[in-house]
N, C-alpha and C positions, 0 to 999 in steps of 0.2 A: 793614667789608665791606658791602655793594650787596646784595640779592637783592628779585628780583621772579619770583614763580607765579605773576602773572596774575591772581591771586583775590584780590586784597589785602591779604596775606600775613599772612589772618589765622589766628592759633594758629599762627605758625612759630617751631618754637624751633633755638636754635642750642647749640652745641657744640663743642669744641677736640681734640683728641688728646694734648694736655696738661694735666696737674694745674695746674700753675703759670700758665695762663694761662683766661681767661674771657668770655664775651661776652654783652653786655647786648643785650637786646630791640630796639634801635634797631638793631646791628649793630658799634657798640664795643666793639674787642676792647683788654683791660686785664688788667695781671700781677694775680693774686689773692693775693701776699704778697711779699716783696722778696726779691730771690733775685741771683746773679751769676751771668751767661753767659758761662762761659771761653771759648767763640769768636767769631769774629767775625761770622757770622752764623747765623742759626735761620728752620729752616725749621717751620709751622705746616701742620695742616690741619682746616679749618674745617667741619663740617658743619652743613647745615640741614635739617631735616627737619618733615614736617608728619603729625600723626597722626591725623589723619583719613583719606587718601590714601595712609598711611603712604609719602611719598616723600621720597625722599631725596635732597639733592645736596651735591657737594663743592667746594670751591675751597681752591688753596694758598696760602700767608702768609709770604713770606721776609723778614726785619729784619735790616737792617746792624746789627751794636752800635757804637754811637759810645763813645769814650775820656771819663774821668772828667776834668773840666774842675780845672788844677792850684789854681782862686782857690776858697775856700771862698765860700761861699754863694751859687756861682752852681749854676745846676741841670743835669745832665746833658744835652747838644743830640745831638742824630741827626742825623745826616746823608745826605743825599741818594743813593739806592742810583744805581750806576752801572751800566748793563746789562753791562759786563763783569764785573761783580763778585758774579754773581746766580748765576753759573755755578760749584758748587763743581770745586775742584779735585783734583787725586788728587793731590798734594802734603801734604795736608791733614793732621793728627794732630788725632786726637778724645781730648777728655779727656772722658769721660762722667761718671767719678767725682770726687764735689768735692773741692777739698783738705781737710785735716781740723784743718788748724792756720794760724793767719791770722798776720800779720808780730808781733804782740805777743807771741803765743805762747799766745795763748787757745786754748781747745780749743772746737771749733764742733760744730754737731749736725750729722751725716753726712747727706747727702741726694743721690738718685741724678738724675744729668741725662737728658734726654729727646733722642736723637741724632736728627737731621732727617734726612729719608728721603733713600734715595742714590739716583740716575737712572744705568743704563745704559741706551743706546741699542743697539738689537736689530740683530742684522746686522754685528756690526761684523767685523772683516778680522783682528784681534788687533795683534801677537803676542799670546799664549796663553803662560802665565797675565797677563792683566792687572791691574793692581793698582787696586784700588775706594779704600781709604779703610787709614789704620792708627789701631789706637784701642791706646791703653795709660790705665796708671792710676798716679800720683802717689806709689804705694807702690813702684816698680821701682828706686826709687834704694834702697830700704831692704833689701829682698831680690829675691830671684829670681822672676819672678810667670813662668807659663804660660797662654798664651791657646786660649780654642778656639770653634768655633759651633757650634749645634744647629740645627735646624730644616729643612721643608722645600728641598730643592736643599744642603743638606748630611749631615745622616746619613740623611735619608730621601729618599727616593724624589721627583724624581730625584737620587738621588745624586751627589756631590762637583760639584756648579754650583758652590760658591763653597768656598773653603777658607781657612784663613789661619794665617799663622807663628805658630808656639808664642810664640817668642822674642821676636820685636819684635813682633807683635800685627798687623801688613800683612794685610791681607783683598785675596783675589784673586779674579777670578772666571775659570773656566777654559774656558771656548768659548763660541762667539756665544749670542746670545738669542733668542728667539723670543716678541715680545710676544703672537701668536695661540693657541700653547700654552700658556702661562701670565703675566700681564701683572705680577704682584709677588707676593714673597717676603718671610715676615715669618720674619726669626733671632732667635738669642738668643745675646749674648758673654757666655762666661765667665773670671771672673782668679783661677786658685789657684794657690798657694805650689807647692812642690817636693814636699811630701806629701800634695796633692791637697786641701790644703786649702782651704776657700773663703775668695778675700780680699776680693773684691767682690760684691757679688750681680749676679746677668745682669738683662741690658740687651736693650731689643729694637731691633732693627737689622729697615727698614723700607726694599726695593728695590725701586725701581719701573721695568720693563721701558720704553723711551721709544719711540715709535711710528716706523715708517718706511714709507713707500711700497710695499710690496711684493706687494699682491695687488692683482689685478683685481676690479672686479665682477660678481658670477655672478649670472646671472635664474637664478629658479626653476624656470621652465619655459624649455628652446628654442623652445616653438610657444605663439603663447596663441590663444585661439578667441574669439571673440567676433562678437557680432551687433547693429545696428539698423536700426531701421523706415526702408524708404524712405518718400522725403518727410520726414522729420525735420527740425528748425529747427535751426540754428547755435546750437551748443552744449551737444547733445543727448549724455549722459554714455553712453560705446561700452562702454570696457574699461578692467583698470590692471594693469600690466607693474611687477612688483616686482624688482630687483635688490639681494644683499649685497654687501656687502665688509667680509671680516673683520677689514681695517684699525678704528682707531680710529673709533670716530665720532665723537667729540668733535673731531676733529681734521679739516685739510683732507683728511688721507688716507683716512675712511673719510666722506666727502660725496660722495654720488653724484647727478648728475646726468643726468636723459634728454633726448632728442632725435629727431626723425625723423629719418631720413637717405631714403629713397626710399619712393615711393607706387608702387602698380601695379593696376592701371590708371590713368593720369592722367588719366581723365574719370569728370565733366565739365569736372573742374578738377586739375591737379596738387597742390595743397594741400587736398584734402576734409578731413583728418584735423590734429590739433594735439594736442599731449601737454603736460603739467604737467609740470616740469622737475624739481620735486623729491620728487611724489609718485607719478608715473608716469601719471596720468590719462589716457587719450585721450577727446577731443569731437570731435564733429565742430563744422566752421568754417565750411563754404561750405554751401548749399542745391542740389537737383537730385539726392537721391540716389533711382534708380528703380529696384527690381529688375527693371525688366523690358529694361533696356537692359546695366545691371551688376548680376551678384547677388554679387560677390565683389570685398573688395579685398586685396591683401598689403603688408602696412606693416613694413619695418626699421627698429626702435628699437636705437637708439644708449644704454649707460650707460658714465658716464666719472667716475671720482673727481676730487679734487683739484677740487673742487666745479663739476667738469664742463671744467677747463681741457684743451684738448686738446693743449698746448703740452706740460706735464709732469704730468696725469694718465693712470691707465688705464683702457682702453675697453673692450668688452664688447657682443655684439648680440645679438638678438634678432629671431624673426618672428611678425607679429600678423596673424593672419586674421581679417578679418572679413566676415561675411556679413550682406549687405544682406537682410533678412527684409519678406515681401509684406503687404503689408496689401492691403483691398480697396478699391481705386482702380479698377477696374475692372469693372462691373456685366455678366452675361450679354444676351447678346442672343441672337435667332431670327438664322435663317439665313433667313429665309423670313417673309412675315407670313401667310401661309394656309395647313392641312391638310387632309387629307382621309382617311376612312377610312369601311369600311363592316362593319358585326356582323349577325350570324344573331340573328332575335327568340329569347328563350329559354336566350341563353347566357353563361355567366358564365366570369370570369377568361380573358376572351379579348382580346389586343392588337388594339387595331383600328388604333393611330397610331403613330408613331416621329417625335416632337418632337427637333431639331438644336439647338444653343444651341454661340454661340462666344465663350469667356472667356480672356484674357488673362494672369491672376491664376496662381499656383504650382499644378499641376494636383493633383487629390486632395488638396487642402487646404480647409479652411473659406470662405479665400476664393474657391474652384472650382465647389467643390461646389453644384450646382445643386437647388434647388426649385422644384414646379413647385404653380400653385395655380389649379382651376377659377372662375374671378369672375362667370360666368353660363353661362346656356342649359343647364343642370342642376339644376333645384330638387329634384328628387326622389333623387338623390345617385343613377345608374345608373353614374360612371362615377370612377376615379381614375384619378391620374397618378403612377404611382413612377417613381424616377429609374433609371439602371444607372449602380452603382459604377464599370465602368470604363471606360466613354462619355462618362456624364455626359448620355444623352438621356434625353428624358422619355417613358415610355411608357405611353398610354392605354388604362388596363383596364378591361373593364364587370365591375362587382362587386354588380350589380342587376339581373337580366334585365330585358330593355325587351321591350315587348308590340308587333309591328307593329297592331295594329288600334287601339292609344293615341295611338304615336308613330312615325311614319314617318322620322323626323329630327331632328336634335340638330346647332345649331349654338350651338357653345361658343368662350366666350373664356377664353383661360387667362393666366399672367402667371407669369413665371420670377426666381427670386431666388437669394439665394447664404444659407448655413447661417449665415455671419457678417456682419453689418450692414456697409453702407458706410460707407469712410474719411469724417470729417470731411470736406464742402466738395464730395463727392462726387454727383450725381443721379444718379436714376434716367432708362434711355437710355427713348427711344420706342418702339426695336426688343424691349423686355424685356416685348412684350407682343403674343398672334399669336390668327388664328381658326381653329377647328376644326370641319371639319365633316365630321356622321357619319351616312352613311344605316341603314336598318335595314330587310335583306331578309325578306321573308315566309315560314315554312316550314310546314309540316302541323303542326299539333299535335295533340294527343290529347284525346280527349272525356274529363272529368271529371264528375263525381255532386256537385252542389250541395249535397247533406248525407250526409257520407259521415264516420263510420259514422252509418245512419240504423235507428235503434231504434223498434219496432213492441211494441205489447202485445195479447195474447188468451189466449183459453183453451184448456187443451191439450186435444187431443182433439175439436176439430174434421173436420167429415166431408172427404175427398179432395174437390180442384175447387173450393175454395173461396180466392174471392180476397183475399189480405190487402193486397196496397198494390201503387200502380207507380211501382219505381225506374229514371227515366229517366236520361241524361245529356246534359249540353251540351257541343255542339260549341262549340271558341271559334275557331276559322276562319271569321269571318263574311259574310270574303269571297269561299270558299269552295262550290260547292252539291255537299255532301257528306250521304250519308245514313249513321246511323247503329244496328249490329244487335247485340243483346245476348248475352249468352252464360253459362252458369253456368261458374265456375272453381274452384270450393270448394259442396258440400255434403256434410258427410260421413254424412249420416243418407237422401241421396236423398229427401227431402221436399219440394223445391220444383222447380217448372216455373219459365220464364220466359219470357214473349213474346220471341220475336227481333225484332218492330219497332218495339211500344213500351214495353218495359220493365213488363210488369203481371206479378207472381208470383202465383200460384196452389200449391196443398197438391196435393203427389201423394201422399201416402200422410198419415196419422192422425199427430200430432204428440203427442208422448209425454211431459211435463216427468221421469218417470221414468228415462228414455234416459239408456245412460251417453255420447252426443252433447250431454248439457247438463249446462252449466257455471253453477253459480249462477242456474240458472233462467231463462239466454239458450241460445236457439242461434243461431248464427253459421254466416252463410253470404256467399261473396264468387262476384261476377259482373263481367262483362268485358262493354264497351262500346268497340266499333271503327269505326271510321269508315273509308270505301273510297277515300281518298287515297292520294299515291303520294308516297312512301309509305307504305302505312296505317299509323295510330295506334291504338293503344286505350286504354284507362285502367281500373282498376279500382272496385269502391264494395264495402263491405261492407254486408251488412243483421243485423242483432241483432232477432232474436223473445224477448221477455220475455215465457213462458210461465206464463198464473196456474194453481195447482194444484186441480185436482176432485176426489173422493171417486170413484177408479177403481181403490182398493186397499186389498182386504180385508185386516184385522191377523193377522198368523205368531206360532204362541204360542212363548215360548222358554222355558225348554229343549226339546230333543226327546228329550232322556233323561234318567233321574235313578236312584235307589234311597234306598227306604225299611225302615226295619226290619218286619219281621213283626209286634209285640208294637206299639202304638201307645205314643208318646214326646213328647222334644222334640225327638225328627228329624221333619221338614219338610219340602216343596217346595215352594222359591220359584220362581212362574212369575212372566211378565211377558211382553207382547206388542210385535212390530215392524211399523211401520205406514211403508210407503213413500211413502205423502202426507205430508206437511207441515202445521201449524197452519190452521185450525179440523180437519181431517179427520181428526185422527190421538188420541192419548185425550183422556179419561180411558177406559178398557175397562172392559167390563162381560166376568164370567167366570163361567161356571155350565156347569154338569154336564146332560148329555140324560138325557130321561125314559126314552130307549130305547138300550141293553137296562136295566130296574130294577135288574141288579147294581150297575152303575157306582154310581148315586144310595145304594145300600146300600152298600156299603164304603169311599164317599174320601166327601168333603167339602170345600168349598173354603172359605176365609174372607178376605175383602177387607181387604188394608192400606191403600192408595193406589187414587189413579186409575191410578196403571201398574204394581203390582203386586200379586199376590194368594198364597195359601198352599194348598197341596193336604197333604192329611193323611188316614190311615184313622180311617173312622168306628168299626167294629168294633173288637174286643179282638184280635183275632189275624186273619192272614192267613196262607196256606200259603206258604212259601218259592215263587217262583216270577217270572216276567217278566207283565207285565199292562199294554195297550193300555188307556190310561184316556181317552176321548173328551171336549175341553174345547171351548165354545162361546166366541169372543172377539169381543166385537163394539164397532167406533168409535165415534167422535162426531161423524161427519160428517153432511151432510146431504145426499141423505139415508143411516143411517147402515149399513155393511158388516160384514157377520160371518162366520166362518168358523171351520170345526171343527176343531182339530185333534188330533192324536192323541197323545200321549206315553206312550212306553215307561216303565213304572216296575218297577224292580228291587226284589223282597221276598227278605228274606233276613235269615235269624240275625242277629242282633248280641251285641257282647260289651257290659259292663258301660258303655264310654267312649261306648255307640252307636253304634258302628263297624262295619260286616260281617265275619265271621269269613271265613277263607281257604276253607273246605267251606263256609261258608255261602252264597257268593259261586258255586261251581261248582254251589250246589246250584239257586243262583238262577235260574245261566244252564238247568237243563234235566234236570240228572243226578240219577240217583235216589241211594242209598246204595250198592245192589247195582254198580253201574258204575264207581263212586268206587274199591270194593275190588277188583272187576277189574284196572281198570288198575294200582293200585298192587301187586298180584303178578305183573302182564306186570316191569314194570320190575325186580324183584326175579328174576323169573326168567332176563332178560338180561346184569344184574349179574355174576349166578353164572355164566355161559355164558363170559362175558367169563375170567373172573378163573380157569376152566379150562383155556381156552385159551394163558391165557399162561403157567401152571405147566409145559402139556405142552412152550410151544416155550422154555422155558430148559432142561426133562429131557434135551430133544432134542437140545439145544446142548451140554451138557455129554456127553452120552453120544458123541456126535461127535469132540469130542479126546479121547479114553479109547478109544477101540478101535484096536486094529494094524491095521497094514495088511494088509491079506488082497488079494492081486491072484496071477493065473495066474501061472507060473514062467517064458513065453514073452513075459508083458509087463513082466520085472524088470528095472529100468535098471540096475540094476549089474552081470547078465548082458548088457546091450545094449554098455555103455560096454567091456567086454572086447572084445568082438566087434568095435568100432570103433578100436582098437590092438592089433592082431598085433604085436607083435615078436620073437615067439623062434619057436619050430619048429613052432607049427601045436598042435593036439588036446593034446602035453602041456603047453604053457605053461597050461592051465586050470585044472591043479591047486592051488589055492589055497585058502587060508582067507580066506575072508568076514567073519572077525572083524577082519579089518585093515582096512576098510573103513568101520567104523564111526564115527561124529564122536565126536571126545574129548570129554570135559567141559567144556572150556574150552581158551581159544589166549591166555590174558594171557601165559602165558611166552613166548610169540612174538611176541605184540602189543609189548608193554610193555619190548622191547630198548632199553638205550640208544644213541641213534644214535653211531656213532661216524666214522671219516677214512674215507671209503672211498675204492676206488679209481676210477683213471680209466676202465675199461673196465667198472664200474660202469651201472648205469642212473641213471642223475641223481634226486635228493631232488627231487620235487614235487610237487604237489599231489592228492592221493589220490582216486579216486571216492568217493564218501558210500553206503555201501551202506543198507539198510532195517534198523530194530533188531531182530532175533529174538527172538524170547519165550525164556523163561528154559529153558523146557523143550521144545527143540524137536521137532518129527515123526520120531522114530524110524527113515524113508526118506524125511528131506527131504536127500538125497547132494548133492544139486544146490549146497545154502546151504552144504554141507561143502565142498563142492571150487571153491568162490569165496572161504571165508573164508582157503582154504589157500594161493588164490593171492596172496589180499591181504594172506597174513603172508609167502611169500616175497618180495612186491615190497618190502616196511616191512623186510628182513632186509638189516641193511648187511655180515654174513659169506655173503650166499649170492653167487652165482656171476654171469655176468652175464645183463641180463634175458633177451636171449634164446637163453639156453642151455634144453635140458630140464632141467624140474622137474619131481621124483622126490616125486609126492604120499603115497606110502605103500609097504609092501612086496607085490609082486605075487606071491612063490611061489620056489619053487629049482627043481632040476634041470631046467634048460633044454639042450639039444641040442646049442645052439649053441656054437661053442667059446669061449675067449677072444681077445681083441681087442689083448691087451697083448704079443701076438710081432709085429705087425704094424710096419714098420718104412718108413720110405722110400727112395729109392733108395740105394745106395751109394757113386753118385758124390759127389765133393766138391765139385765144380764146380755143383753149383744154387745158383741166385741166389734169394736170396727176400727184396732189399732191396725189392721190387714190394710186399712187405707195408705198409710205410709209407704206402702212396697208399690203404690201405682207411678210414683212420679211426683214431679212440682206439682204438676198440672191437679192435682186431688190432696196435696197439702193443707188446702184451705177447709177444705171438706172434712181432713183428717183432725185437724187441731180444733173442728165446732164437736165432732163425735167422738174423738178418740180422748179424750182429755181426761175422763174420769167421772163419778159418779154425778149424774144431774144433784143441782141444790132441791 
């Protein structure tokens, strides 16, 4: 066998599907021990494979067996295979198994044959079952053998593709094939006796699905997309149009082939485009591709199997877009080669121009998109050109105020480009470059302060009217004959004048570096400078006075209170002075005591720790509890230096053991003798008691309050009043009554506490109760009122009383009334009254209805 990878085939080894046969390194294939092939021909298959690329290829091997020549010691000859005889036959019987016994009668060593794989072709028409091959085995003359297969497309899935007779061993296979679904099938024959015994061992049986024409080739895509550069050279790689076909590929059936079939647009040329016939490639062919004339072509690709025969292959189409993409072949040019614009001196981010530029190229694209670039008449950078996104013009901003008394005019050349470099081969136009010119009108501006903030130093405390400096301003309108008048706009201490026509300040009042107006030992003040144009400007300037500090402030002794014990200790006052000057003026202090009055000098003492602090203490053994003005002299160190007296209150008063002031000692300090102390303390004792009188009499009072009866006239008794207010019987005797009936019971739980039961309908309905007030346990004796509410509110909770609005009988009123009784009293006689009209009053007269309304009395 032949093989060539290309690579020169090296490390390719080779391999059989057979034991019995071999192939050396060259590609000679040779039996590897001597063997006998009961048929007449054999089919092989041969692999090659390389393990590096791990790839693999096959090719198949079929050998006629030539006949054993009758003359000994001539050598076995083969003969010439005939292509009809290449073709196995379904006529065919396979002996797979060898014989076991040779014509002498030797017994041979068993050895299983290797059956060559069987080809259906796919598609085929039947009849169904067709018969493949019949295999038996050389023992069937001796007993009864049973045949059968295993394997894929017989007991598995899909089930029963092939089958075959028990009996004669015929292998069938039972509907078309589909080499797409699955291209071969690997069996296994088996031969046992009649007790399932095994006579031969299985054999693999090897079917290969044989290809047929039957599918189209499918592109991947309906639409493909693609793009190149105009201007592109012939043979500039576009796009590649991939079609399958699940046919064979090995075969003409699955070789596809492509083709253009139409162009659209045909300009400049009907053939711009050409395809690779069997990889699908498109280049372009011809030259003139311009997107500015085409930016689009549509190409129908043609695939055709049967390696593109259109006679007896199938076809398949497809559509290729492609679009012609801009490069920059076209440079911007001016519409125009001179501008013109004119800006206010003084102002910034204002358009003075609108540059036009006309580009050819794919708009808002790299290649469109314009830049614009100042190349003179601008050294001092007053002015840029940004472009607008969706114009595309270039607009001249001043982003430098221009000064009219500098510059009157600006004549600029500017030069416009594109964001992407031009196409190879391409120049730059003449027109991609224009003039600009820009006047610059004069307006009033405003007088400014040359040294602004302008800082001034002296001493504070200079006399009113005196002049420290003149802050003028310049006009800068020099063209201008404008005068200019000053003005204060800030002084927050009113210390300073200002000339109104030439800026000279002068002190209007004494200047304080003490002032809470200064800040770190400036003050600050701001003035206005306007000019009489139209119109008018002004400007501001600040002036900053750095005030140096003098000794114009005598030292504040501190504390201005203290207390000290009566009995001298190591309680102490520490003084220490505040001096509102600043360094040199302020300590070290000096502290001592006046000669006048001598007490002072006789009872304290001072003694100096520091330059800022000092100790006050009594000289003497004891002092009287009491408050004492003790006079201290504190004097600076300025120059020259300031002193002053001040006074400090000192509290004398007991102490306890820790040096502490006791609580009486402390009141005794402030002023109080003993006799005042004790005073007070029996006022508060006797308020106490007054107190604690008081409120024994009003709980006696309270209690005696619910403990007395009631005692009221007999003409203001409401339970004489409430008779009075219900007559019912004959007048003066229904009065006679007992009053003990009248009384509240103990209690109303045996009313309360019914269980509710069915009541009726002419009932008053079960709902929800008023919430009365809780009564004290023991209530007022003639509280009648709470009695004859809780009596209604057990007859309303009472599901045996009557209905609600019947009378209720609160209690017994008395006997022998006048009146007669009520129970001879009868209605008419007639029979004839109707009193079905009771039914229309309600539930509440149901009962009423159904004793009257019913029908004729018995």
């Amino acid at each position: 066998v032949k093989f060539n990878n290309c690579a020169g085939n090296k490390g390719v080894r080779y391999e059989t599907n057979s034991l019995d046969f071999k192939v050396r390194a060259d590609g000679t294939l040779y039996a590897a021990h001597h063997l006998q092939v009961p048929s007449k021909q054999l089919i092989l298959v041969v692999t090659a494979w390389d393990p590096q690329t791990l790839g693999r290829w096959e090719a198949m091997v079929r050998f006629l067996v030539a006949e054993k020549s009758q003359h000994n010691g001539h050598k076995p000859k083969g003969r010439k295979a005939l292509p009809g005889e290449l073709v196995q036959q379904q006529s065919d019987t396979l002996l797979p198994w060898r014989q076991h016994q040779s014509a002498n009668g030797l017994r041979r060593q068993k050895r299983d044959w290797v059956i060559p794989p069987i080809n259906v072709p796919e598609n085929s028409r039947g009849p169904f079952p067709q018969q493949l091959v019949r295999i038996r085995s050389d023992k069937d003359k001796e007993i009864h053998i049973r045949y059968s297969i295993t394997g894929v497309g017989a007991d598995q899935p899909p089930m029963e593709v092939f089958n075959i007779d028990p009996v004669s061993g015929r292998m069938y296979v039972t509907r078309p094939m589909d080499r797409e679904e699955r291209a071969s099938y690997h069996l296994r024959a088996h031969a046992v006796d009649m007790n399932g015994n095994k006579v031969e061992n299985p054999i693999d049986l090897y079917i290969y699905v044989i290809d047929m024409n039957d599918n189209r080739p499918e592109f991947i895509n309906q639409v493909y997309n693609g793009s190149v550069d105009e201007g592109s050279k012939p043979g500039t790689y576009v796009m590649t149009v991939t079609a399958n076909d699940a046919d064979d590929g090995t075969t003409a059936n699955g070789m596809v082939r492509y083709r253009i079939v139409t162009q659209t647009p045909q300009s400049p040329s009907q053939n711009m485009f050409t395809i690779n016939s069997e990889t699908g490639d498109i280049v372009t062919v011809a030259a003139g591709l311009d997107r500015e004339k085409v930016q689009q072509y549509i190409v129908i690709v043609q695939a055709t199997d049967m390696e593109g025969n259109l006679n007896y292959g199938l076809s398949n189409t497809a559509t290729a877009i492609i679009t012609v993409t801009d490069v920059n072949d076209n440079p911007p040019e001016f519409t125009t080669s001179t501008y013109s614009g004119e800006v206010p001196e003084n102002r910034v981010e204002v358009v003075v121009a609108n540059l036009t530029v006309m580009d050819r190229d794919q708009p808002h694209s790299p290649n469109w998109n314009a830049i614009y670039r100042i190349i003179s008449g601008d050294p001092s950078g007053h002015f840029t050109i940004r472009t607008d996104p969706v114009t595309n013009e270039g607009m001249v901003t001043v982003v430098k105020a221009v000064d009219y008394e500098m510059n009157r005019a600006f004549m600029l050349t500017v030069m416009v480009s594109n964001q992407a470099p031009l196409a190879s081969g391409i120049q730059m136009s003449f027109q991609s470059t224009a003039g600009v010119t820009i006047s610059v009108t004069d307006v009033n501006e405003a007088p400014y302060f040359p040294t602004n903030h302008k800082l001034i130093r002296l001493e504070e405390g200079v006399p009113t009217g005196t002049v420290l400096t003149t802050f003028s301003a310049v006009d800068p309108d020099r063209f201008m004959q404008q005068a200019v008048r000053y003005s204060k706009l800030s002084d927050p201490a009113n210390w300073l004048n200002i000339n109104a026509t030439n800026g000279q300040i002068t002190t209007a009042a004494v200047l304080d570096r003490e002032s809470d107006y200064i800040k770190n030992n400036v003050y600050e003040a701001t003035f206005l400078a306007a000019d009489n144009g139209i119109p008018p400007a002004s400007g501001t300037g600040t002036l900053q006075i750095y005030l140096i500090d003098i000794n114009d402030n005598a030292p504040e002794l501190l504390p201005k209170e203290a207390q000290i014990c009566e009995k001298p200790n190591l309680n102490v006052i520490n003084i220490t002075a505040a001096d509102a000057d600043i360094d040199p003026n302020v300590g070290p202090f000096v502290f001592e005591l006046p000669s006048v009055p001598s007490a002072v000098r006789k009872n304290w003492t001072i003694t100096r720790l520091n330059g800022d602090y000092a100790q006050l203490s009594l000289r003497i053994m004891y002092l009287e509890a009491g408050v004492y003005d003790v006079p201290i002299i504190v004097t600076d160190s300025g120059n020259p230096p300031l002193y002053n007296t001040s006074v400090i209150k000192v509290k004398v008063c007991p102490c306890d053991e820790n040096g502490d002031c006791t609580t009486i000692g402390a009141v005794a300090a402030a002023g109080l003798g003993t006799g005042a102390i004790i005073a007070i303390l029996i006022c508060i004792i006797i308020l106490l008691t007054m107190v604690l009188l008081f409120v024994v009499w009003m709980k006696r009072r309270e209690k005696e309050r619910h403990t007395k009866q009631l005692l009221i006239d007999p003409e203001d008794d409401v339970r004489d009043n409430i008779l009075k207010y219900d007559e019912e019987g004959g007048g003066e005797e229904d009065q006679d009554y007992d009053l003990s009936q009248l009384q509240q019971p103990e209690t109303m739980d045996h009313v309360l506490n019914k269980t509710p039961g069915v009541r009726r309908v002419d009932e008053r309905p079960i709902g929800a109760e008023p919430q009365y007030p809780i009564r004290p346990v023991i209530p007022h004796p003639g509280d009648i009122g709470d009695f004859i509410n809780e009596g209604l509110r057990a007859a309303d909770n009472d599901p045996t009383a009557p209905p609600y609005d019947s009378l209720l009988v609160f209690d017994y009123e008395g006997s022998g009334s006048t009146a007669g009784s009520v129970s001879s009293l009868n209605s008419s006689s007639s029979g004839d009254q109707d009193y079905d009209y009771l039914n229309d009053w309600g539930p509440r007269f149901k009962k009423l209805a159904d004793m009257y309304g019913g029908g004729e009395e018995d």
